[in-house]
C-alpha positions in Angstrom: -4.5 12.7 15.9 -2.6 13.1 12.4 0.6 11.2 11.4 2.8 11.4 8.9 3.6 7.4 8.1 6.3 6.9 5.9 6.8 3.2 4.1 10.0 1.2 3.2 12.4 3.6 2.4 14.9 1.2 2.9 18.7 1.6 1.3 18.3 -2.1 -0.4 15.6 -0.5 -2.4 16.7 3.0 -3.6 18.6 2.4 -6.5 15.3 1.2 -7.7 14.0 5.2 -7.9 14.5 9.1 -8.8 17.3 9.9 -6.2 15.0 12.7 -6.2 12.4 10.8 -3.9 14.4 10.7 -1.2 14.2 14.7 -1.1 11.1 14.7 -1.1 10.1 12.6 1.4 12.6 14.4 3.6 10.3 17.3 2.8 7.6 15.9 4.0 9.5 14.5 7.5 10.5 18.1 7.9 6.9 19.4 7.4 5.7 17.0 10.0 8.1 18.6 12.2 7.4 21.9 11.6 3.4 20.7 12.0 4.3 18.7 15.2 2.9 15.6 13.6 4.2 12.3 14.5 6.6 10.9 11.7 6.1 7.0 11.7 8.2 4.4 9.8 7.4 1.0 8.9 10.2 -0.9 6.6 9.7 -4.5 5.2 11.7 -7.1 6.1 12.5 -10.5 5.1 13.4 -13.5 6.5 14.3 -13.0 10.2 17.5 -13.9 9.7 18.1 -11.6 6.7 16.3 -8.5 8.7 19.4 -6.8 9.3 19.8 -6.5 5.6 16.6 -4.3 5.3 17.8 -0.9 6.7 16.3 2.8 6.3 17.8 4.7 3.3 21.0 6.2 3.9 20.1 10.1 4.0 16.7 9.5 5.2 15.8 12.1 8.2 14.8 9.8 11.1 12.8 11.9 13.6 11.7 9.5 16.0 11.8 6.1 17.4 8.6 5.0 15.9 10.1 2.6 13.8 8.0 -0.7 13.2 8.9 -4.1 10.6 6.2 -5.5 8.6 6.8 -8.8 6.8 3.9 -8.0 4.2 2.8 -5.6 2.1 0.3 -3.5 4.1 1.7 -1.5 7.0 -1.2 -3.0 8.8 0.1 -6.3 8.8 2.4 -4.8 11.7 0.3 -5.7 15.0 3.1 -3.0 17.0 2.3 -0.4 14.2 -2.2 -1.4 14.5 -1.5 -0.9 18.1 0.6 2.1 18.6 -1.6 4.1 16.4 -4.7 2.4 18.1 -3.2 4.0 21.1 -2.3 7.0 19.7 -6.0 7.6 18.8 -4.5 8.4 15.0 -7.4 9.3 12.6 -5.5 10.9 10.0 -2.5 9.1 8.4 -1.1 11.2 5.2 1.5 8.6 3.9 4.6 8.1 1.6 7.1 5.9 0.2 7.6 3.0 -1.7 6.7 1.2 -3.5 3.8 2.6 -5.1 2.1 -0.4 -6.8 2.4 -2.6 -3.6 3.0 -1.5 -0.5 2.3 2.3 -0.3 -1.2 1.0 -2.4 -1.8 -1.8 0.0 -1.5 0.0 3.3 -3.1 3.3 1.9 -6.8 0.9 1.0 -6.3 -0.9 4.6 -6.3 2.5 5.8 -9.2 3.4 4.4 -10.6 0.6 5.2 -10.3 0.6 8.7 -11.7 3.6 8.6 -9.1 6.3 8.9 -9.2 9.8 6.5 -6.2 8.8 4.1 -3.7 11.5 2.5 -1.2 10.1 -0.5 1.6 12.8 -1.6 2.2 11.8 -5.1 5.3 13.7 -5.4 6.5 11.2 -2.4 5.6 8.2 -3.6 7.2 6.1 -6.1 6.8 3.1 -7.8 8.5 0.5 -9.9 5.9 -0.2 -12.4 4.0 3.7 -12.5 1.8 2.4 -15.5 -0.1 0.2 -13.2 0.1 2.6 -10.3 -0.9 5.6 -12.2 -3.7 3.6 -13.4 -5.1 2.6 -9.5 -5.3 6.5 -8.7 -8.8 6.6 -9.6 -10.0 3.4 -8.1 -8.4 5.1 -4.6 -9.6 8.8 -5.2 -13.0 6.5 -5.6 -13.0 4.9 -2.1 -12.4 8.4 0.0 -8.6 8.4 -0.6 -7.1 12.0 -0.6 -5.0 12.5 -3.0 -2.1 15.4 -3.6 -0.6 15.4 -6.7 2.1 17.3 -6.3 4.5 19.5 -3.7 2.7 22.9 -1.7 
C-alpha cells in the first residue's frame, strides 16, 4: 500500500515559507485523492501543554483523520504513526512538507531505513536553510531515495 505522508504543515510555521508551498502540497493531497491513496499527517508538537498551539496550516486540505503528533523530528518517532502504517501494510510512502533540512530529511532516511520505497516531491517540500538541504539531495538519491524534482 502507497500513502501520501504529509509533515508539519502547521500554521505556527508558515510564515517561515513561499505561500506558494501551501499550493502545492494541496496539489499533491488532491492527487492522492484522485489516486485513492491515503493522505497521512504528522505535525510536531511541543510541550504537552503548549500542543494546542501546534495546529495544521490554515488552508491546508485535510482529507482524513489520519492525523498523528510527533515530538521529534522523524515522523517515526510517532509509535501511533509506526503502527498504523505497520497495519496498513504501507510500503510506499511519497512524502512532503516541512521543514526540509530536519524533519522532512529525518523521516524520509528512517523511511528508507526501515525499509520502505521513499518518494520526496521537491516542489512540496521546503526548507529554512535550502543551502544545506539542497546540498543532502545526493547523499538521499544515494541511499535509494526517489526523488522528483519538480510538479507532473
Amino acid at each position: 500500500m502507497e500513502i501520501l505522508l504529509v509533515i508539519d504543515m502547521q500554521q505556527k510555521y508558515m510564515d517561515k515559507y513561499d505561500s506558494e508551498l501551501l499550493d502545492h502540497v494541496n496539489m499533491r493531497i488532491h492527487e492522492a485523492m484522485v489516486a485513492e491513496i491515503p493522505v497521512v499527517y504528522v505535525r510536531n508538537v511541543g510541550k504537552p501543554e503548549t500542543e494546542k498551539n501546534y495546529v495544521l496550516a490554515e488552508g491546508l486540505d485535510i482529507v482524513s483523520e489520519f492525523v498523528f503528533t510527533k515530538r521529534c523530528p522523524s515522523a517515526f518517532s510517532s509509535v501511533e504513526f509506526v503502527d498504523f502504517i505497520e497495519r496498513m501494510k504501507v510500503d510506499i510512502i511519497n512524502m512532503v512538507g516541512i521543514d526540509g533540512r530536519c524533519c522532512v530529511a529525518k523521516s524520509v532516511l528512517d523511511a528508507k531505513q526501515r525499509g520502505y520505497e521513499v518518494r520526496l516531491y521537491l516542489d512540496s517540500v521546503a526548507a529554512t536553510n535550502d543551502k544545506f538541504y539542497l546540498k543532502e539531495i545526493p547523499d538521499m538519491q544515494e541511499v535509494g531515495i526517489e526523488i522528483i524534482s519538480d510538479y507532473t
